[in-house]
C-alpha positions in Angstrom: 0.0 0.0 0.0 1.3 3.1 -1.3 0.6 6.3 1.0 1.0 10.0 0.3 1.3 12.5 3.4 1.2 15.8 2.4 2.8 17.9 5.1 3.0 21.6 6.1 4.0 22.1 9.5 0.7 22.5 10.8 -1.4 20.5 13.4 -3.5 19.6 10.9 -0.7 17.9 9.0 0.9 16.5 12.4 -2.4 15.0 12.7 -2.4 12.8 9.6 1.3 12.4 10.5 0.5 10.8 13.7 -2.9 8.7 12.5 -0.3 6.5 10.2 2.2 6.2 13.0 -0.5 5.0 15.0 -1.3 2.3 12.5 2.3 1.6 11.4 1.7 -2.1 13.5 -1.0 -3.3 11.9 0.6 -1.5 8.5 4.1 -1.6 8.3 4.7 -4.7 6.5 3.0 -3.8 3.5 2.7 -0.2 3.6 5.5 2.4 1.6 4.9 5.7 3.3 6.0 9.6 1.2 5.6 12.9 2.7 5.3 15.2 0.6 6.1 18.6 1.5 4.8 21.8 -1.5 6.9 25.2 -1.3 5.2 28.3 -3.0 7.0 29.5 -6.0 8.0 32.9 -6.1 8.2 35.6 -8.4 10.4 36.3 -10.6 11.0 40.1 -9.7 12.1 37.6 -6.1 14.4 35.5 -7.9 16.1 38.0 -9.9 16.8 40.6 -6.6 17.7 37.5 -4.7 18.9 35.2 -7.4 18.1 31.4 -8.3 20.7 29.8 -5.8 19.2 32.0 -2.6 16.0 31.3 -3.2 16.5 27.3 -3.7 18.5 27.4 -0.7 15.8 28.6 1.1 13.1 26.4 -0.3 15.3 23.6 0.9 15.8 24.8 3.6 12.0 25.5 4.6 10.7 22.1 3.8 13.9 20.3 5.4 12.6 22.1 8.7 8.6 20.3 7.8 9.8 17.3 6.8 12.5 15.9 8.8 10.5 15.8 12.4 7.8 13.7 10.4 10.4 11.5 9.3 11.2 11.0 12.9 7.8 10.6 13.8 7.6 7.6 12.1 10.8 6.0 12.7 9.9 6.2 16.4 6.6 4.1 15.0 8.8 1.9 13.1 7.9 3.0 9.6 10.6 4.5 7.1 9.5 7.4 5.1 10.7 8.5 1.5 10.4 12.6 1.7 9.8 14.6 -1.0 9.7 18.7 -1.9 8.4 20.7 -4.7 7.7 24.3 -5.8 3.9 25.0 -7.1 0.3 25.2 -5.9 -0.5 22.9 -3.1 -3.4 21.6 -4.0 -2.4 20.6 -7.4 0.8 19.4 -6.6 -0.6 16.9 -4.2 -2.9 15.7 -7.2 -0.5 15.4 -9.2 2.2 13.9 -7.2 0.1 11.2 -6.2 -0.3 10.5 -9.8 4.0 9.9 -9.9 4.0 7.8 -7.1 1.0 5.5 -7.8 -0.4 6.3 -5.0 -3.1 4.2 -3.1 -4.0 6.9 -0.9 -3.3 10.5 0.1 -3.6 10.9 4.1 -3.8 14.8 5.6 -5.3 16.8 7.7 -8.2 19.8 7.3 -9.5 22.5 9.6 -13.0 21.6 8.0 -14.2 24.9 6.2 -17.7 25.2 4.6 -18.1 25.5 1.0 -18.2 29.2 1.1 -15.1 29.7 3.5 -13.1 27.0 1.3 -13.2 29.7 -1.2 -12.4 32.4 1.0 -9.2 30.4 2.2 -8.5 28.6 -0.5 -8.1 25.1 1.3 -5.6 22.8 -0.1 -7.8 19.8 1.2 -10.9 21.3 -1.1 -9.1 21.4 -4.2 -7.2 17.9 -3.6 -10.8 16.6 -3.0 -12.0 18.0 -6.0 -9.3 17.7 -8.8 -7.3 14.2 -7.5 -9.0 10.7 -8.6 -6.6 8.8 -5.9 -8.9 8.1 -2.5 -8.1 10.7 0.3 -8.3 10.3 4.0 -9.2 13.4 5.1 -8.4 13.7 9.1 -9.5 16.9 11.7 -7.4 18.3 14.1 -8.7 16.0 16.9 -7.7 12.7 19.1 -6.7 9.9 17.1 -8.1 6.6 17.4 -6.6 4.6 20.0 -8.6 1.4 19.5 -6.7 -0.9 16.8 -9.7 -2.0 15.2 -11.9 0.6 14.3 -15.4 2.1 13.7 -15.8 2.8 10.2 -18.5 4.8 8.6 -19.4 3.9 4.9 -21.9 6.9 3.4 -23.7 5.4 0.4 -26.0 7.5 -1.9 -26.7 4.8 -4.6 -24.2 5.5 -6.7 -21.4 4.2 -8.3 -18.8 5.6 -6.3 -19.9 3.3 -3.5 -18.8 0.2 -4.4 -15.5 1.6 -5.4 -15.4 2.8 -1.8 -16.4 -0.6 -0.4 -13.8 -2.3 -2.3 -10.9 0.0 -1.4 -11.9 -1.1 2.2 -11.6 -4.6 1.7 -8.3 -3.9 0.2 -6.7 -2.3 2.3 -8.1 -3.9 5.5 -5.3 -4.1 7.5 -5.6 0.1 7.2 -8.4 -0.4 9.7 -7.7 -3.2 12.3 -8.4 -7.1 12.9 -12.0 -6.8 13.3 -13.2 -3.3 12.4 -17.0 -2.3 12.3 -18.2 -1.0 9.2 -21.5 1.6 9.5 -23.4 0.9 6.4 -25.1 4.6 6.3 -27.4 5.9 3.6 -30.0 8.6 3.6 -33.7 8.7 2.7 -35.4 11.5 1.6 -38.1 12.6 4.3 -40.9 12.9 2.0 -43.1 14.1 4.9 -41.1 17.7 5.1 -40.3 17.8 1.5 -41.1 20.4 -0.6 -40.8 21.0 -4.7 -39.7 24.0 -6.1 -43.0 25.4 -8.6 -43.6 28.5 -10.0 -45.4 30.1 -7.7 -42.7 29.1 -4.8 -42.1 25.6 -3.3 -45.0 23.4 -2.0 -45.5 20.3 -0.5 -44.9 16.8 -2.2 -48.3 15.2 -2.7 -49.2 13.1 0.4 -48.3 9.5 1.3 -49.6 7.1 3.6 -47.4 6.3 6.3 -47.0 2.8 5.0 -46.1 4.1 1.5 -43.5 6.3 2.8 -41.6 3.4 5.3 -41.8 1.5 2.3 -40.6 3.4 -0.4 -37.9 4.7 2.0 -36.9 0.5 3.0 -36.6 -0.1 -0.9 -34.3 2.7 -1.4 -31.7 2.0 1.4 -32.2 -2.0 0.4 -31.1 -0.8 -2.9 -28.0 1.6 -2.0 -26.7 -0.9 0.7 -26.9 -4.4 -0.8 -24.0 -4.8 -2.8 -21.7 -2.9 -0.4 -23.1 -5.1 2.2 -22.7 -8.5 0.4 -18.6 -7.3 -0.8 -17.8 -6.5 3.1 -19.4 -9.4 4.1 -18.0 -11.9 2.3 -14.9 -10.7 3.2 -15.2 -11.0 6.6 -16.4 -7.5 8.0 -18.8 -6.9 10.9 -21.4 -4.4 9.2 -23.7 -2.5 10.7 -26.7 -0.5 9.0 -28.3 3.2 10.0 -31.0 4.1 7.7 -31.0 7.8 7.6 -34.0 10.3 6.9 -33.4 13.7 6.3 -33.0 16.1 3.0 -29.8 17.1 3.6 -27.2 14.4 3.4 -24.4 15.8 4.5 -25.9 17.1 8.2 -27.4 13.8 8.7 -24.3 11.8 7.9 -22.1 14.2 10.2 -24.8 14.1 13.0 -24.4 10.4 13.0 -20.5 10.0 12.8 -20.2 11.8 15.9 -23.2 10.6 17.8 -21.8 7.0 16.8 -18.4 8.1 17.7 -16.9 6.6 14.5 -13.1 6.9 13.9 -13.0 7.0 10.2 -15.9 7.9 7.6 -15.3 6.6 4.0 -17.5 7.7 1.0 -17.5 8.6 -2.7 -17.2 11.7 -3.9 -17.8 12.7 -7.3 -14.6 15.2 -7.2 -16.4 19.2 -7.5 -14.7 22.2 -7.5 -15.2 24.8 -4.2 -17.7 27.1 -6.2 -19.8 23.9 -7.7 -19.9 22.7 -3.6 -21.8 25.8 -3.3 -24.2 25.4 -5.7 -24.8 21.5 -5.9 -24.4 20.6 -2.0 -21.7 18.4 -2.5 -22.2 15.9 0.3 -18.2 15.2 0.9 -17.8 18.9 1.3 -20.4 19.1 3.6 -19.4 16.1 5.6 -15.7 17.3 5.5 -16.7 20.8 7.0 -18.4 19.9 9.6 
């Protein structure tokens, strides 16, 4: 298992840092591990006051100072880590180094901004997200699990991104523990507070009887869960199910992971930009920011 670490000095970054050292155990046998470290290029009208050999020096310098306590993070866990530097935009650079190195995953950390403040800040972890087709781990600033097999969270919307998420769980099992839990979580529409846009404004979905509703709402989770279910299974997994209701994904996912105290939430995402988060309701984004 190939991993990516991109790393920036920050406790968010420590934190994805520390998450792989914590599973470098369970890991270490099969797992190659490269930090990756992105310096901002300059300008020209920089280089040419300062000249060429300055400014590499510095950027050298800069990300030796990032990298080399992560390095030792990790040998303390027992893993050895390549390292890596290079000069561009972050979140592009991660995309596309991942790319290079084959990549199986890309592990960091995020201070979870909404779609409107991911704009504002321009979060590395928002354009990764959106522009890089390698699965991400995206960790908070927070405790990391302690618990070697964990409680995973696997938010299905139907889609085809969800097997591809159930599989990369299987294969990578050891990633998660011995005997890890895995949340099979998908959310119905609650067609009793639902309302269609018209033009005269938005009004009410034609009623339902009860029973309709609890059925329609059975046949759509049955549907979104039973091929994820049957892969995990088969392979061993304990799997859980929490059929959701709400018309907002994202909250009702988010509400869940915490009140379940899951360690680690897996889900597709279909990869949007910041501005299209906004306008769509990009459930990862929402998830991720909150």
């Amino acid at each position: 298992m190939r991993i990516l670490v991109p790393v920036d000095g920050s406790s968010f970054s420590n934190s994805a840092v520390a998450f792989i050292a914590s599973r470098a155990a369970l890991i270490q046998t099969q797992a190659e591990v490269e930090l990756l470290n992105v310096q901002y290029a300059v300008s020209n009208r920089v280089v040419r006051a300062a000249g060429r050999q300055m400014v590499d020096d510095f950027q050298t310098s800069e990300a030796s100072k990032v990298l080399k306590p992560c390095v030792a993070s990790l040998k303390r866990a027992g893993l050895v880590a390549r390292t890596q530097f290079i000069v561009g935009s972050p979140g592009a650079a991660v995309g596309k180094a991942a790319a290079a190195y084959a990549a199986d995953l890309i592990v960091m950390g995020s201070h979870g901004h909404t779609g409107f403040k991911s704009v504002l800040f321009g979060s590395v972890t928002q354009a990764v997200l959106a522009s890089c087709t390698t699965p991400v781990l995206v960790l908070r600033d927070g405790a990391i699990p302690k618990r070697e097999s964990l409680r995973v969270g696997l938010a299905l919307d139907g889609g085809k991104y969800d097997l591809a998420a159930a599989k990369f769980v299987v294969k990578h099992h050891e990633l998660f523990g011995a005997q890890p839990t895995v949340t099979l979580m998908h959310v119905v529409p609650d067609l009793l507070n639902m309302v269609m846009p018209g033009l005269l404004g938005s009004k009410p979905v034609p009623g339902f009887e009860p029973g309709q509703i609890e059925s329609m709402q059975q046949a759509a989770f049955e549907q979104a869960v039973a091929a994820p279910r049957k892969l995990l299974e088969a392979a061993g997994f304990k799997v859980d199910e929490a059929r959701l209701t709400g018309n907002n994904p994202g909250d009702e996912i988010a509400v869940r992971v915490k009140k379940n105290k899951l360690d680690l939430l897996v889900m597709g995402s279909h990869g949007r930009g910041a501005l299209r988060s906004m306008t769509l309701g990009s459930v990862s984004t929402r998830v991720a920011a909150t």
